[in-house]
C-alpha positions, 0 to 999 in steps of 0.5 A, a space after each residue: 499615659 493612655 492607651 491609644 486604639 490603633 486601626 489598622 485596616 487593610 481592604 485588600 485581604 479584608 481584614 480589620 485590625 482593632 488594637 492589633 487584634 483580628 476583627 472577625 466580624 467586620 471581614 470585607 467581601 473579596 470580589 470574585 474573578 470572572 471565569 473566562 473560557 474559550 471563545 468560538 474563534 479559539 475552538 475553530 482555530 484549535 481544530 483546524 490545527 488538529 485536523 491539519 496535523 492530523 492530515 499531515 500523519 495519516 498522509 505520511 502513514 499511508 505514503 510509508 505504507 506505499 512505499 513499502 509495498 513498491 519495495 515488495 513488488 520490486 522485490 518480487 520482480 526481481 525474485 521471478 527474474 532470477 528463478 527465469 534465469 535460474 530455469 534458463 541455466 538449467 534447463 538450457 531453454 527458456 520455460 515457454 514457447 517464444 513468438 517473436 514480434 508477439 505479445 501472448 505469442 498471439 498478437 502484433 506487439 505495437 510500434 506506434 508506427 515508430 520504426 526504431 520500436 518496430 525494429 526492437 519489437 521483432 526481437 521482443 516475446 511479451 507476456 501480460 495479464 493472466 497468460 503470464 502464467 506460461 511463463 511461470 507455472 514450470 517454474 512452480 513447484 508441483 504438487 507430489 513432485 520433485 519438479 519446479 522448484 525455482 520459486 518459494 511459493 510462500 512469497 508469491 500471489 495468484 488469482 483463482 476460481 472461487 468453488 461454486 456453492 449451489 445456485 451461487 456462482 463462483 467468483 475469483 479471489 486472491 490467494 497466496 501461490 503455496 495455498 493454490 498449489 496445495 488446493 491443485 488450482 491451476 493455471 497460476 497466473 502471478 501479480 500484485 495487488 495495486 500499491 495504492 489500492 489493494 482491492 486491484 490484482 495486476 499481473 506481472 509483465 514479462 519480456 523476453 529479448 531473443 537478441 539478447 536472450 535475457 528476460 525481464 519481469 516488471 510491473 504493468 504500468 499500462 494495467 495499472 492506470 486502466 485500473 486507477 482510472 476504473 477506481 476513479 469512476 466508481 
C-alpha cells in the first residue's frame, strides 16, 4: 500500500501542510489592514458637540449661581423690613424724618402725570441711593454702644471710602457692614452687588407708607438697569 502525500493548504491563516506536518518555510504573507483615523468632518462635528454642551453647563452654572444671589437679596430685603419694623414697635416712631410726597425727603416723587399715582405719592416717603443710609444707620450697631441692635452686621454690605495713601487718592470699595463699624466709617448707606455683575453695588429702595404706616425694603429696578446699560457700553 503506498503512502500517499497530502497537501493541505490553507491560504487564509498562511499555513502549508505537507503529509499533515507544518511547513514553516512556505508561510504566506498575511496582508495588512488599513489604519483608518478620524476624517475632518468627524473632528468638526465632535467639537462642535462639545462646545455645545459645554455652552449648555456653563449657561446652567451660571444661571444657578444667579439665582442664588436673587434669594440672598430677597433674603436681605426682607431682614431690613422687619428690623424697620422691629425699631417702629420699639421705639414707637420711625428711625428718620419723613417728607411725604418726597423722595430723600428733597425732591417731588414723579407721577408721570398720573393722578391716581400722584394721589398714592402724597402718602409715599422714599429713600434711594446712597442716603438710605438715614434710614439704616439707627438701626446699626454702634461701636462701644449698647444701641442699635436691629440688624446682624455680619449679613449686610456698604460701600465706603478707601484711606488715601500719599499723592493717590482714595477710591471707595465694598465691605461687609461689621468691617465698616468696626473701622468707624461712617455714613453706611446699605446695597448689593448686582446679581448678574458683581462689580455693580445697588442700594436698597426703601419706601414708607404714611397712610398705611408700613414700610418696604426692595431692590432698585431703575438703578439696576442704568447700571446694565453702563456695563453694555463699556
Amino acid at each position: 500500500m503506498r503512502n500517499l502525500d497530502l497537501d493541505v493548504r490553507s491560504t487564509g491563516l498562511g499555513v502549508e501542510r505537507s503529509g499533515g506536518r507544518a511547513n514553516p518555510e512556505r508561510r504566506a504573507s498575511t496582508p495588512a489592514l488599513p489604519k483608518k483615523g478620524f476624517s475632518l468632518v468627524e473632528l468638526l462635528v465632535v467639537i462642535a458637540v462639545m462646545a455645545t454642551l459645554a455652552t449648555l453647563t456653563v449657561g446652567g452654572v451660571l444661571k444657578t449661581l444667579k439665582n442664588t444671589r436673587v434669594r440672598r437679596i430677597n433674603a436681605m430685603c426682607a431682614s431690613l423690613q422687619t428690623a424697620l419694623m422691629g425699631y417702629k414697635a420699639q421705639e414707637g416712631r420711625w428711625p428718620c424724618k419723613l417728607e411725604p410726597g418726597k423722595i430723600n425727603n428733597s425732591s417731588t416723587i414723579d407721577d408721570g402725570n398720573n393722578p391716581f399715582q400722584r394721589e398714592r405719592n402724597q402718602y409715599l416717603s422714599i429713600f434711594t441711593g446712597e442716603n438710605n443710609w438715614l434710614v439704616f444707620e439707627p438701626l446699626i450697631p454702634q461701636r462701644g454702644t449698647s444701641k442699635g441692635y436691629y440688624l446682624s452686621t455680619s449679613e449686610f454690605f456698604t460701600r465706603t471710602k478707601m484711606p488715601e495713601k500719599g499723592k493717590r487718592k482714595g477710591g471707595t470699595r465694598v465691605v461687609s457692614l461689621r468691617e465698616a463699624v468696626d473701622e468707624g466709617a461712617r455714613p453706611f448707606p446699605l446695597g448689593y452687588p448686582l446679581p448678574d455683575d458683581q462689580t455693580y453695588f445697588i442700594y436698597f429702595r426703601v419706601e414708607f407708607n404714611l397712610q398705611t404706616d408700613s414700610v418696604t425694603v426692595s431692590r432698585d429696578g431703575g438703578a439696576e438697569d442704568a447700571a446694565r446699560k453702563r456695563r453694555q457700553g463699556r
